[in-house]
N, C-alpha and C positions, 0 to 999 in steps of 0.2 A: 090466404096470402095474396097479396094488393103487389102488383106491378107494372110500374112504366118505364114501356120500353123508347127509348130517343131513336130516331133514325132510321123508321121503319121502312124506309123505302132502300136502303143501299142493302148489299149483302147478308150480313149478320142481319138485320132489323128484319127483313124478309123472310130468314130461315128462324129467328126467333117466334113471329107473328104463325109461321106454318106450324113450330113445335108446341106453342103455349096454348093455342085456340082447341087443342086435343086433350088439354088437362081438365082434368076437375078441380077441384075447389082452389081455383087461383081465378081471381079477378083482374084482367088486363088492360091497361088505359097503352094505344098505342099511338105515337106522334110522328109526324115528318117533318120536312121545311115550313109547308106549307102551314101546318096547324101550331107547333111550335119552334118559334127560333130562338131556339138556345142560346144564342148571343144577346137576347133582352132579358134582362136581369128581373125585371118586373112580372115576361111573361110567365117564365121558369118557377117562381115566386108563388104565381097564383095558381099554374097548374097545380104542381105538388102541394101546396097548400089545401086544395080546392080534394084532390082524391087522394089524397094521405096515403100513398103507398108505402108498401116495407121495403119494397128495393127499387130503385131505379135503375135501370141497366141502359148504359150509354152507348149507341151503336151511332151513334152520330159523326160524323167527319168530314173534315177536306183531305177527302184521297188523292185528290189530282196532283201528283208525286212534280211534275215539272211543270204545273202551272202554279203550284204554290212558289218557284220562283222570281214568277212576276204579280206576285198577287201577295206578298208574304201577311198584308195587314187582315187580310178576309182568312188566313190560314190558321192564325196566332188566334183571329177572334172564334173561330168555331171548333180548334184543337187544345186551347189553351183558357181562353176565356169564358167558355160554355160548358166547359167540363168544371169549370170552379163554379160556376151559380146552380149548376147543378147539385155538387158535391156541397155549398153551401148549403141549400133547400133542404138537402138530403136530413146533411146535422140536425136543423132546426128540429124536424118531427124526426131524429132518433132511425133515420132507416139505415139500409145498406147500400151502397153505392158500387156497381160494377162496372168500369170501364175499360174501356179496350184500346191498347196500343198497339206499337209496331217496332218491329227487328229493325227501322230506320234509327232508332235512339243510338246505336250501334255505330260505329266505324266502317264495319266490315273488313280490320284487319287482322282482328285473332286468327291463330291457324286450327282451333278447336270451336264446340259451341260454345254459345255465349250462354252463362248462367245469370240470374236476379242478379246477383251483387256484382258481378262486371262494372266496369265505370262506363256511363252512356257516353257516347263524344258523338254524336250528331252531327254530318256534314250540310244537310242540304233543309233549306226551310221547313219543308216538309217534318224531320227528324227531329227539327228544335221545338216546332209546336206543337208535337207530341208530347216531347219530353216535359217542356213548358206544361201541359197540361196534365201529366202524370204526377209532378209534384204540385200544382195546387190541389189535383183531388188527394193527396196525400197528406196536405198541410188541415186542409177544410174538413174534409169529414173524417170522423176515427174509425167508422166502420166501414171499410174499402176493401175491394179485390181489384186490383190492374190488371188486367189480362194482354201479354206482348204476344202479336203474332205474326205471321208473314206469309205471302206469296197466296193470298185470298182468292178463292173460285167456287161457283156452285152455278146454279141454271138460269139465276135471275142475276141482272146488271151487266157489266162489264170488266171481261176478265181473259187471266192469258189464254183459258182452255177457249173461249168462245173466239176469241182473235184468231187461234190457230185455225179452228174448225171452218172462220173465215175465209180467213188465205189461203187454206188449203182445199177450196169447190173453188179456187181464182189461178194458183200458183202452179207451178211444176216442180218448184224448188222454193227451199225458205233456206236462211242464213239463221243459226240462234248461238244467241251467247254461250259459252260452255267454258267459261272463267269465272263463274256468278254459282255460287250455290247457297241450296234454304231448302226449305220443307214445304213442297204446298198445303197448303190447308184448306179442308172443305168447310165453308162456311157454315153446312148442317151439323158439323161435329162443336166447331166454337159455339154455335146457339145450346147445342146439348150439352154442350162443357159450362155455359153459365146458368143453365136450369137446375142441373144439378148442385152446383155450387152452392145457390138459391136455396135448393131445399137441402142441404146439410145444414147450411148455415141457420136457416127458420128452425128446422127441430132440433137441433141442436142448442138454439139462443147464441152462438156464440160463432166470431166471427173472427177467421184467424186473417187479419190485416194484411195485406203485401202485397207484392206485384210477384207473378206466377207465367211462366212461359208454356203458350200449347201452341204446337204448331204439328204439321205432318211427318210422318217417315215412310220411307229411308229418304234420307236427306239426299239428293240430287244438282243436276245444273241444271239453268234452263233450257239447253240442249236436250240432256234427257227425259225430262219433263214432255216437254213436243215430241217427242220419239213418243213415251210411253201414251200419248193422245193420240197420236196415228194410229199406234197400234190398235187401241181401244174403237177408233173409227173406223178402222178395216174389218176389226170383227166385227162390229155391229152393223156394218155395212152403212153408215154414216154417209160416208163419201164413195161417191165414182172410182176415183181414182186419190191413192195418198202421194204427198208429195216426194223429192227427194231431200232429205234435213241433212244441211250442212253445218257444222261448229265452226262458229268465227269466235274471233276477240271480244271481250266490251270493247278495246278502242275502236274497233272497225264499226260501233253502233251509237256516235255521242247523241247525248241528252243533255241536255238543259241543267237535270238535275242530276245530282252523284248516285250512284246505286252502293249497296255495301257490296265488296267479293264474298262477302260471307254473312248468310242470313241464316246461318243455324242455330237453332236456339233447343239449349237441353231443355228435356220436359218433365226431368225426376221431382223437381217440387211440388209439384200438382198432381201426380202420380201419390208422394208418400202423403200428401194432405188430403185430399180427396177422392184418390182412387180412379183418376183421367191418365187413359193410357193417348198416347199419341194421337192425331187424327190419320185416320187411313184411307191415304189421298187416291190408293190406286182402285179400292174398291169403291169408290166415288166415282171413276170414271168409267164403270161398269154402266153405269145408267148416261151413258153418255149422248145418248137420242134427245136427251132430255136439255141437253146445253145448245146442242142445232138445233131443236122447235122454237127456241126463245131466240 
């Protein structure tokens, strides 16, 4: 089994690159900005052409949630336009194409989670070039998994558990949102959630098409979320001292961009399709030594 992975350097590319170099008989081409920019239709063209993989798996993105909205043309091109020349390439040599979205396609005003068929409404750039590029990989290639997820963390890049762990060798006290809830998700569980996918899909031959939500549980606010990291850094003795966590507003914290109140995303379809149970965010932060060394 032939795979390249896009966007090896951010989150998922990195916990993809750490799961797949353990495998045997998979052949792995993996890419980043530097080596492939998915926004040249030509480049995209000649890699995939060039090493004929069976799946491509897109971990590629502009995550910068409130600079995509002063930057919306660079957001569109690497969420929306680079996932279509991909999923293009993909068709041409017959592969599989897996990409990864986010609980931003969402509102965030259901008072329950959000299932696949929810209607997207998208507030904020970021959310539209997702969505943008969730239906041209859906228009372009036939054989697609979308994978929507939210509240992304693990020990490489930039992320809430690392920010906390920040502020919290700085602060005495933190303010966190506790009107905002979603599932974090460890980024080693989404890498494992599309390897396996990968290999149903190859022994199987057959590729059940659609967009599938994984994300963490128990579903939480960012409030608790930080609580549950303290805690995690007290026992591990992380920190000197933990802070004191206070819950405020979203109003009391504006951003640039909209956040959803509601980033919960059910995860039964992916559960009865291929047997992914939830990501299990809190036993993620067991190895939490591991997010303060980076």
């Amino acid at each position: 089994m032939k795979i390249l992975v896009t966007g090896a350097n951010g989150q998922v590319g990195y916990s993809l690159l750490k799961q797949l170099k353990l495998e045997t008989n998979i052949e792995l081409l993996s890419a980043d900005r530097n080596t492939l920019d998915i926004t040249n239709k030509q480049a995209v063209d000649k890699i995939v052409n060039e090493f004929k993989p069976d799946f491509i798996i897109n971990a590629a993105a502009h995550t910068g949630v409130d600079k995509a909205e002063s930057e919306p043309e660079l957001a569109h091109a690497i969420n929306a336009l680079g996932p279509q020349y991909l999923a293009e390439a993909a068709e041409a040599i017959n592969a599989t194409m897996l990409h990864i979205s986010t609980d931003y396609v969402f509102d965030g005003g259901s008072n329950k989670p959000y299932i696949e068929t929810d209607t997207p409404n998208p507030q904020g750039v970021y959310g539209k070039s997702k969505l943008a590029g969730e239906q041209a990989v859906i228009n372009a290639c036939s054989k697609h998994i979308i994978l929507r997820t939210a509240w992304v963390f693990c020990e490489h890049g930039n992320n809430f558990v690392k920010t906390m762990l920040k502020l919290g060798a700085i602060k005495d006290e933190l303010g966190i949102i506790g009107d905002q809830f979603g599932g974090p998700t460890y980024a080693g569980d989404i890498a494992a959630a599309l390897i396996r996918i990968a290999k149903q899909v190859d022994s199987s031959g057959i590729c059940p098409s659609g967009i599938y939500h994984f994300s963490g549980a128990p579903h939480v606010s960012w409030y608790q979320f930080a609580v549950a990291i303290f805690v995690a850094a007290d026992n591990h003795a992380v920190l000197d001292t933990v802070p004191k966590v206070n819950e405020i507003p979203a109003t009391a914290y504006p951003l640039p961009a909209p956040r959803p109140a509601n980033s919960r995303l059910n995860c039964d379809k992916i559960n009865t399709e291929f047997n992914i149970a939830p990501s299990n965010w809190q036993a993620a932060l067991q190895n939490i030594k591991a997010y303060a060394a980076n």
